[in-house]
N, C-alpha and C positions, 0 to 999 in steps of 0.2 A: 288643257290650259284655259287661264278664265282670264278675262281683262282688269282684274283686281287692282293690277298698280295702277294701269290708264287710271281707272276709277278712283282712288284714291288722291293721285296726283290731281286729278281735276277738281277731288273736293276740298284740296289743299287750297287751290287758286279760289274758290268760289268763300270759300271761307273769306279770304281776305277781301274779295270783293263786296259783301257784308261789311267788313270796318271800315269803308272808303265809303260807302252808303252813297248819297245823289243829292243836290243840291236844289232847290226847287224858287222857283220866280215865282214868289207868291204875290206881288202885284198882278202879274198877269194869270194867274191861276183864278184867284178874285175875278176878275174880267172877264175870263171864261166861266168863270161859274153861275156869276151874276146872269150871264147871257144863257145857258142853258135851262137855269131857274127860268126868265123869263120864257121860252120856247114852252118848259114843259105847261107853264103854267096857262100860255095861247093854248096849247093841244088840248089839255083836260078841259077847259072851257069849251071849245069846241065838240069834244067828247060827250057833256055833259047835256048840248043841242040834240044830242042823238040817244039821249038817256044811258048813257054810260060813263059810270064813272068811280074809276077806277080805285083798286081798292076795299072796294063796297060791295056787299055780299050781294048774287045774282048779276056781277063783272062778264060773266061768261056768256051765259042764259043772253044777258041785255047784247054782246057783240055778236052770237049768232044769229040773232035776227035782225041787226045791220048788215048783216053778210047776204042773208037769205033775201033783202029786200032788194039790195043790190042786185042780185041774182035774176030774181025776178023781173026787176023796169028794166036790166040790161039785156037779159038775157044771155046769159053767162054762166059759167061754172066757176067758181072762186077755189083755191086750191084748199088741199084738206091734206089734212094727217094721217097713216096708216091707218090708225083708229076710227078713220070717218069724222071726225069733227073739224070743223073752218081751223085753218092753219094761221096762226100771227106771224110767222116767223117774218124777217124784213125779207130776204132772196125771193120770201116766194109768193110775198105780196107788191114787192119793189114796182111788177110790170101793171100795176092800178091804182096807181097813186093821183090818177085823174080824177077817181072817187073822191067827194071830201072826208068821206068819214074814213075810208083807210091811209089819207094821206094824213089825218087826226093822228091816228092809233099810230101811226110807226112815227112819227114826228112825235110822240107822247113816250113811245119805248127807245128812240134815239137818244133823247134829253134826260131820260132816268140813268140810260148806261151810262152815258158822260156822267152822269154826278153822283153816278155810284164809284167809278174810276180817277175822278178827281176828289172825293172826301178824302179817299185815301192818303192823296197826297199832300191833304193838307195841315200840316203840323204846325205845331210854335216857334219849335226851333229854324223850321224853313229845312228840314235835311229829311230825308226817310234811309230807311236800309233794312230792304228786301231779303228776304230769307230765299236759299234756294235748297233745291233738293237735290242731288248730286245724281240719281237715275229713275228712269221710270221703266215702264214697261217699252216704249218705243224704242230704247237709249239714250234717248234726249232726259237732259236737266227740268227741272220745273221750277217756279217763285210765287212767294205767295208773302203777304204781309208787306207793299200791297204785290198782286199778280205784274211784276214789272213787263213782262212777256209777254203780256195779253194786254196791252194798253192799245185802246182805240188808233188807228191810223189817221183818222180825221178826226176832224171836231178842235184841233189845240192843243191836246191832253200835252204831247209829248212834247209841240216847244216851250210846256212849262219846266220841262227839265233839262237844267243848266250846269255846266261844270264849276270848279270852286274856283274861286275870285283870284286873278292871273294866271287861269286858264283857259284853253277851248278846246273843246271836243274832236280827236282824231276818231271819228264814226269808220270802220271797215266791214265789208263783209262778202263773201264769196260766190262771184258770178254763175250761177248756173249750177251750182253745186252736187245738186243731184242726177242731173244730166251726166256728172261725170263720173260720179262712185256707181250707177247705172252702166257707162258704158265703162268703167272698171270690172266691173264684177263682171260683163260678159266675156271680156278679153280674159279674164282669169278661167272660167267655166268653158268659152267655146273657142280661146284662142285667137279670135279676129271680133270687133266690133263696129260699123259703120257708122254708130254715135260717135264713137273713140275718133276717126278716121275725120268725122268732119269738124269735132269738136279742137280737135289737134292741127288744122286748117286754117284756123280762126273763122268757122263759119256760124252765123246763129241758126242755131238747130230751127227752132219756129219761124225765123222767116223762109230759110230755106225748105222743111215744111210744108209751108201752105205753099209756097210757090212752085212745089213737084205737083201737090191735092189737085191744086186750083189749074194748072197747067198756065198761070202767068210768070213774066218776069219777076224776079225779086222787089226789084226797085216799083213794082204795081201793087207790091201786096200790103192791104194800107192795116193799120193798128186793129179794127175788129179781127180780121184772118189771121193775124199773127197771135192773139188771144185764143183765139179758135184754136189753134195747133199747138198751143202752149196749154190747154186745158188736154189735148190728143197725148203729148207727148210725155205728161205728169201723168195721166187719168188713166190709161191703156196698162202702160209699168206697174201701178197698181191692183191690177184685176179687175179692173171696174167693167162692165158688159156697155156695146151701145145705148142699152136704154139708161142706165146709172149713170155714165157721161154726159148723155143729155142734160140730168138735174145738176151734177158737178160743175159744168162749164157754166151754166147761168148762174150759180148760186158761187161759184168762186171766182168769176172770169167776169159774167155780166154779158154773157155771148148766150148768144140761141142758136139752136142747132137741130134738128129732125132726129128722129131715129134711125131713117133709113139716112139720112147724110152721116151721120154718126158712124153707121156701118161699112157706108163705102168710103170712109174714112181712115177704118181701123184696117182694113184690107190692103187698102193703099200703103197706111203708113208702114205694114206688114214687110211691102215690099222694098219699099225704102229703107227699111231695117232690118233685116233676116233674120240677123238674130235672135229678135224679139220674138221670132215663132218658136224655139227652142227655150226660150225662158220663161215662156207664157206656158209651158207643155211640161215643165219640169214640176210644178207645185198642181200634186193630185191627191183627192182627199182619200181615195179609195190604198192609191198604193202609202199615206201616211200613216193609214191605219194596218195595214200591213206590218210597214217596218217598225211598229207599236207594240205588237201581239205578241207575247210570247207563244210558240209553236209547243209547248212543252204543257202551255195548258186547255190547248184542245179539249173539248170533249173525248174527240174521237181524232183518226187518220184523215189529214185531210189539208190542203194547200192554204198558206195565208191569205190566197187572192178568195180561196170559196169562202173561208170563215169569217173574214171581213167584209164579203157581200151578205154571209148571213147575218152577221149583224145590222147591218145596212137596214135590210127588213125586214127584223126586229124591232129595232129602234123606230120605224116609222109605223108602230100598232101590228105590221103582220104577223101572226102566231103560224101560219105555212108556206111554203115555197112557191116558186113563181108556178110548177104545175100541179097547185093545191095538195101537196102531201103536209100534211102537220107536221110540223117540228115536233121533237121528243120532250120532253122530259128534262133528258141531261142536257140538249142544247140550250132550250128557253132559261133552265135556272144558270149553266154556265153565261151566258148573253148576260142574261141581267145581271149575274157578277162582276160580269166587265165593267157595266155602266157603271157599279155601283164604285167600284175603286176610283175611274175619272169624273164621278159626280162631282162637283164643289159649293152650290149653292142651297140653297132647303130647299127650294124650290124643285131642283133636279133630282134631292134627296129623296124627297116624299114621291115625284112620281115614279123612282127608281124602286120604293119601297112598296108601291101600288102595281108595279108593272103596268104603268102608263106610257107608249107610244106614243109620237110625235115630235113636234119642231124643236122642243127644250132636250128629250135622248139623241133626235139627230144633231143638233145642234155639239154637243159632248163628242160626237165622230168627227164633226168635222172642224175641230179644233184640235187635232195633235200633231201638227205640223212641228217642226224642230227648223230652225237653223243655224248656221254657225258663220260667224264673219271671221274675215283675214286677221281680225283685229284680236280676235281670241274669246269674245263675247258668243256665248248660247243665249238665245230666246228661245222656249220652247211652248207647249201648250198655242200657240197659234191659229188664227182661223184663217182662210185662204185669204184674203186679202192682205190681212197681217204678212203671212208670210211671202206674200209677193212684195209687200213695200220696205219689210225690215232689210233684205241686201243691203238696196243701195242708200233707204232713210238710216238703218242702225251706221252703216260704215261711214256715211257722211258726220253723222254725231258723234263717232269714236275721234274720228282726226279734228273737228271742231274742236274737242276735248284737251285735246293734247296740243291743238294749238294755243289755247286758253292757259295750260299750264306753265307754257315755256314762254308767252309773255308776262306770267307774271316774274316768273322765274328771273327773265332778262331786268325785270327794274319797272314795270310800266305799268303805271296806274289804272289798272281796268277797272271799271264803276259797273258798266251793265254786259248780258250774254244774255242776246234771243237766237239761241241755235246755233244762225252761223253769223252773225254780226256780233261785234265789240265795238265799246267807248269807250276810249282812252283818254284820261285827260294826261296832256300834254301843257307845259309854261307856255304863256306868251313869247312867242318869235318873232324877227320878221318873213323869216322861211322854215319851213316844218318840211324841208325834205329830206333832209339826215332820217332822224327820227319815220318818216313814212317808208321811207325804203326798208328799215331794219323792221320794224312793222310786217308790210308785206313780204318779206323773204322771210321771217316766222311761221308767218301763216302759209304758204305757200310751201315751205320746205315741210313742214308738220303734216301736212295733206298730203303732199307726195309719198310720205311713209308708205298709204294704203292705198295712193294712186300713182302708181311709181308710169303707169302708159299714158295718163291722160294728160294734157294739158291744163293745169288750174290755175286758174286766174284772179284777183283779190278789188273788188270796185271801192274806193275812197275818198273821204272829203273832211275838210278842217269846219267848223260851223261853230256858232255863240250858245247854241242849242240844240237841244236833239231835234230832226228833222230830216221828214223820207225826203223835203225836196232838196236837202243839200248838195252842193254840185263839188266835183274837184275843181279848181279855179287858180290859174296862175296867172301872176301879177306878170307887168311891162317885162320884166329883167326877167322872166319864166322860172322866178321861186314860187312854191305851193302855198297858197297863200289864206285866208280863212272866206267862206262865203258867208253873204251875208243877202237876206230874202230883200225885193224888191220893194219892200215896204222898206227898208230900213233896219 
């Protein structure tokens, strides 16, 4: 069984979400743009102090030796890329912005994003309407024309988009979501889950969290720690190791953290969650190559566990066994026929065709992971990490899906879908709580299809405009009433 109708009914609704397209406040779009114009154009002037400028051939050449110079008077190492070359990214230059020239370069690459992200949005008619894509490899939907889903969190972009004229934006989207298809899938797999247990409590998993880590009360554990354990509680489910955590939580969270805190981190959290040692222990490359191999095409007699470590090292250049006996003949050319069937790129082609070992053939082993959700979806081809986050990321975006369906389905104007958030316009009221109730019991019962143990929950707010700081907000007489930012 394959999730074909989910899939289909969801591109049913996204279709229509396309004719409804988005409305856009091009006075203030203007406003913002004007102002990012101006930023970039401070940066590059600045830039330009430091002989760089951007654009203009030898851009690269000219910021490594701001980097290097830095390095030097400060004495410092500046972060770098795999490859050994100065890294620009903002995460991993953010903690040097006391520099002026990298506080130039990332105030120069901030004001290009924003006005790469608002061109988009600005048309004649004052409307857009984004294209989506109904699945990817994750299970998650994608948009593009412009990327509605990847629009800047700050900067303005998104309270330039506004609902049509005698409406406003019922914004919803689902608290903790993956905390809870996470401790669904365990309760399904091991029967008992201690996410499930506290999440069904009404406890927040990350402050509760750091406050077992940290050995304080709840009510001590201030916003850095709860980030801290909100990067643990994401970042661990995924496969990430202590030291890959480390880069995660600062580059997603803005937390710093050791390696070895990292570690007695994950030990702890371990304990705190049992579960999680069973779930982390089930996705093995060696036994997914195993249940990969056909036994029939052997070379010779011999167990999946041995032929799938001979491949192992193979694939990593060795042409003999761990106590130097050469492989044969028929093993070395069957090996490299394996690779050559799960080859995909030219790249892995050519060196399959060279009998070339290494990272690109290992790399082919340890991508055959398969899994299947409740939802009736297979991902397969997998690399370990994939397959530790697809459980609970693919089954959170199945029921996202189907909750997307069944609002349009019921009558309700859905304009955007990031994941697990919807905007609905809704007519002007003076109480939007009919309408929000039938909302959240949509989405709530839609999710329980695939999380029938966990408790889910749906966070809400009426707004003039899209906007992360919208609050739910009820008037005198505690009807739901629309928020409006402190400015006005």
């Amino acid at each position: 069984m394959l999730s074909h109708f989910l899939q289909l009914n969801a591109d049913y609704a996204l279709r229509a979400m396309e004719r409804n397209g988005l409305h856009i406040d091009r006075a203030r779009l203007r406003g913002v743009i004007s102002k990012a114009e101006a930023n970039k154009s401070r940066c590059k002037d600045q830039l330009g102090r430091y002989g760089v400028v951007p654009g203009k051939p030898g851009v690269k050449k000219a910021e490594a030796a701001q980097f290097n110079r830095i390095e030097q008077e400060a004495g410092i190492s500046l972060p770098r890329t795999p490859k050994g070359a100065y890294s620009t990214r903002a995460d991993a230059l953010k903690d040097y912005c006391d520099y002026p020239f990298i506080e130039a370069l990332l105030g120069y690459k901030k004001a290009e994003k924003l006005l790469q992200s608002m061109t988009k949005l600005d048309t004649e008619s004052g409307r857009i309407f984004p294209r989506y894509q109904v699945l990817v490899n994750t299970g998650r939907t994608s948009s593009s024309s412009p990327n509605i889903q990847n629009l800047p969190r700050e900067g303005g972009v998104r309270e330039c988009i506004i609902p049509a004229p005698g409406h406003v934006f019922f914004n919803a989207d689902y608290s903790g979501l993956e905390m809870c298809t996470l401790a669904q899938t365990c309760v399904d797999r091991y029967g008992r889950s201690e996410i499930a247990n506290k999440i069904n409590a009404g406890i927040d998993l990350h402050r509760f969290g750091a406050s077992q880590i940290l050995g304080i009360p709840e009510e001590q554990v201030d916003d850095e720690s709860r980030r801290k354990m909100k990067a643990v509680n994401f970042g661990f489910p995924g496969g990430l190791q202590p030291r890959a955590l480390v880069e995660y939580a600062k580059a997603t969270y803005g937390v710093h953290m050791t390696e070895e805190e990292a570690q007695l981190m994950r030990s702890r959290w371990l304990e705190l969650f049992p579960e999680m040692q069973f779930y982390l222990a089930e996705c093995d490359d060696l036994e997914a190559v195993c249940r990969w191999l056909n036994p029939l095409a052997f070379p010779f007699a011999m167990i999946p566990d041995t032929a799938a470590k001979i491949l192992f090292r193979i694939a990593s250049g060795a042409t003999e066994s761990r106590d130097g006996k050469p492989y044969s003949k028929k093993v070395l050319t069957w090996a490299w026929r394996v690779f050559g069937e799960i080859a995909v790129s030219q790249t892995q082609k050519r060196k399959v065709a060279q009998r070339e070992g290494g990272r690109e053939i290992l790399g082919l082993l340890r991508a055959l992971h398969t899994v299947a959700l409740p939802s009736g979806r297979i991902r397969s081809r997998c690399r370990y990490t994939q397959a530790m986050n697809t459980p609970f990321q693919g089954l959170a975006a199945d029921g996202c899906k189907l909750a997307l369906y069944r609002l349009v389905k019921a009558g309700f104007r859905v304009t955007t879908f990031v994941h697990d958030e919807v905007l609905v316009e809704l007519p002007l009221a003076d109480d939007y709580q009919r309408p929000a109730d039938r909302i959240e019991r949509i989405m709530v019962d839609s999710m329980r299809e695939f999380c029938p143990d966990v408790r889910i929950s749906v966070d809400y707010s009426i707004s003039e405009r899209w906007s992360k700081y919208a609050e739910k907000v009820e008037g005198s007489a505690g009807h739901l009433i629309c928020w409006r930012p402190s400015d006005g």
